[in-house]
C-alpha positions, -999 to +999 in steps of 0.1 A: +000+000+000+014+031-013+022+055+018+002+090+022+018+124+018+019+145+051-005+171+028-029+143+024-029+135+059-038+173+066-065+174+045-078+141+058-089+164+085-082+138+120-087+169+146-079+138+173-046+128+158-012+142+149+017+133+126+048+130+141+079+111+130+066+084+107+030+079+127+000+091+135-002+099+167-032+101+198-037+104+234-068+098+254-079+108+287-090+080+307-105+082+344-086+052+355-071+015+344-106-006+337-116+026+314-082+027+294-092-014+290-124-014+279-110+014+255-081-008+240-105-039+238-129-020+219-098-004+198-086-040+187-121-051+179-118-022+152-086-034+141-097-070+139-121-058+112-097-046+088-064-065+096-049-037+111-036-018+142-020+008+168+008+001+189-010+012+223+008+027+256-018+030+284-001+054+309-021+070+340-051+089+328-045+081+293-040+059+263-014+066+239-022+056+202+005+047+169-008+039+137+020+028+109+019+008+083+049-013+083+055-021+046+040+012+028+057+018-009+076+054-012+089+056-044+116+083-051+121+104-081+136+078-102+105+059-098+126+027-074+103+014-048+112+009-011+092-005+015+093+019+045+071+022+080+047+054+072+014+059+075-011+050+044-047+053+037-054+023+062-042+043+091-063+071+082-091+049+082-088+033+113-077+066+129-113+075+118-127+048+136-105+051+167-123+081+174-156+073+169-152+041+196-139+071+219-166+088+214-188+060+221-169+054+256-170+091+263-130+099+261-116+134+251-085+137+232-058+153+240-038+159+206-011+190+220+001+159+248+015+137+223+057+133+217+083+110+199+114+108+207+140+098+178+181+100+180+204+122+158+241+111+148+261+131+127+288+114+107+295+110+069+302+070+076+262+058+084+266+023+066+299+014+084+288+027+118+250+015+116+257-018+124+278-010+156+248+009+165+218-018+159+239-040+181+239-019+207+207-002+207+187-036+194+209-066+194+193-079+157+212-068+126+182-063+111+173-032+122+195-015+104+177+000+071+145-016+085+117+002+075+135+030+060+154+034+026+186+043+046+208+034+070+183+042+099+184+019+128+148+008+138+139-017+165+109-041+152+099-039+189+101-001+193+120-007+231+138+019+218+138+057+199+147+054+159+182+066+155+190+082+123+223+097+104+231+128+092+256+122+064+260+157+052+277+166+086+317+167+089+333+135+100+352+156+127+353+143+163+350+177+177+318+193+192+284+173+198+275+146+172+247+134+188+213+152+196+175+145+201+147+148+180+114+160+199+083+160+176+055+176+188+020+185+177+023+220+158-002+237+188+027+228+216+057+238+200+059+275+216+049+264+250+074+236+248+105+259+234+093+286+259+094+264+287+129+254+274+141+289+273+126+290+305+147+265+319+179+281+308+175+270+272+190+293+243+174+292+206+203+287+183+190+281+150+153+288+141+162+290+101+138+260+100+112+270+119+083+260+125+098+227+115+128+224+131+142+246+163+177+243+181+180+245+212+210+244+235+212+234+270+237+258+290+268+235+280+262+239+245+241+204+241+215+205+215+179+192+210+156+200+176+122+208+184+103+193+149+070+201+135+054+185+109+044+215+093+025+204+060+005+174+080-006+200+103-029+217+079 
């Protein structure tokens, strides 16, 4: 199944969901455990129907909602096919019908409260270090390149946050090379880099923003604030 465009996901119009990363994303406010059950149970009777589902998180007072197709097509320019992990038309749909069985059990979403967390290496040598790095980080092989057409290291099981390579950046051993990826639904972005700034935070580079905004930590440490602008309508 051929995977969606973030534009198409805007127009799509799913007020209760948000794109970040490679999913669609959703949090729901539950009053306590045997809600957020009852809510899941009725979630993976809608997913039984078409052969498809989220990866679920049920935290205190909510549930936490993924939907990804794991084989979608992307074709590049040239036309060559890859199979990658992005959301298609499938999601959309069940992400539809994910919030009508909230609405049946009379949960509220919560779009601003939802997050992904992905890693950042910069280094002009992904395909020799990747491997190093799926050992570490996932102990298969496998992961590297999984679901991506590059050397991203992905863990089938999602224990851990996606680590991808910058291979434009200098292979110099100086200064930072790795950094955090925070994505964040388009309405949170200014509390969260305020509260940053807040905190003792400095904006460094905002050239990319709304997309993507530094931010350094008083020792010079940086984290990317990321936006999925054109998915957010």
């Amino acid at each position: 199944m051929d995977m969606i465009r973030s534009a198409q996901i805007a127009e799509a119009g799913l007020s209760e969901w948000r794109k970040l990363a490679q999913g669609l994303h959703a949090r729901y406010v539950v009053e306590d455990f045997a809600g957020a059950v009852r809510f899941v149970a009725a979630v993976g009777e809608a997913g039984d129907a078409v052969g498809h589902h989220p990866r679920v998180v049920i935290g205190r007072g909510h549930v936490d909602l993924e939907l990804v197709t794991p084989d979608a097509i992307y074709r590049d320019d040239d036309g060559t096919e890859y199979v990658v992990e992005w959301p298609t038309q499938q999601d959309v749909d069940l992400a539809r019908r994910i919030s009508e069985v909230a609405a049946d059990h009379g949960l509220a979403a919560d779009p601003a409260a939802v997050s992904e967390i992905e890693l950042g290496l910069d280094t002009a040598r992904s395909a020799t270090i990747a491997p190093v790095w799926a050992a570490l980080l996932t102990g298969d092989g496998d992961s590297v390149g999984r679901g991506s057409p590059g050397d991203e290291v992905r863990d089938a099981t999602v224990r851990v946050p996606n680590l991808w390579f910058d291979d434009g950046a200098s292979d110099s051993s100086e200064g930072q090379r790795f950094h955090l990826e925070v994505y964040v639904a388009a309405e949170a972005r200014e509390r969260r880099i305020a509260a940053a700034v807040a905190a003792g935070g400095t904006v460094v580079d905002d050239s990319d923003a709304p997309g993507m905004t530094v931010i350094a930590d008083q020792d010079g440490n940086r984290g990317v604030i990321c936006v999925d602008v054109a998915a957010a309508g």
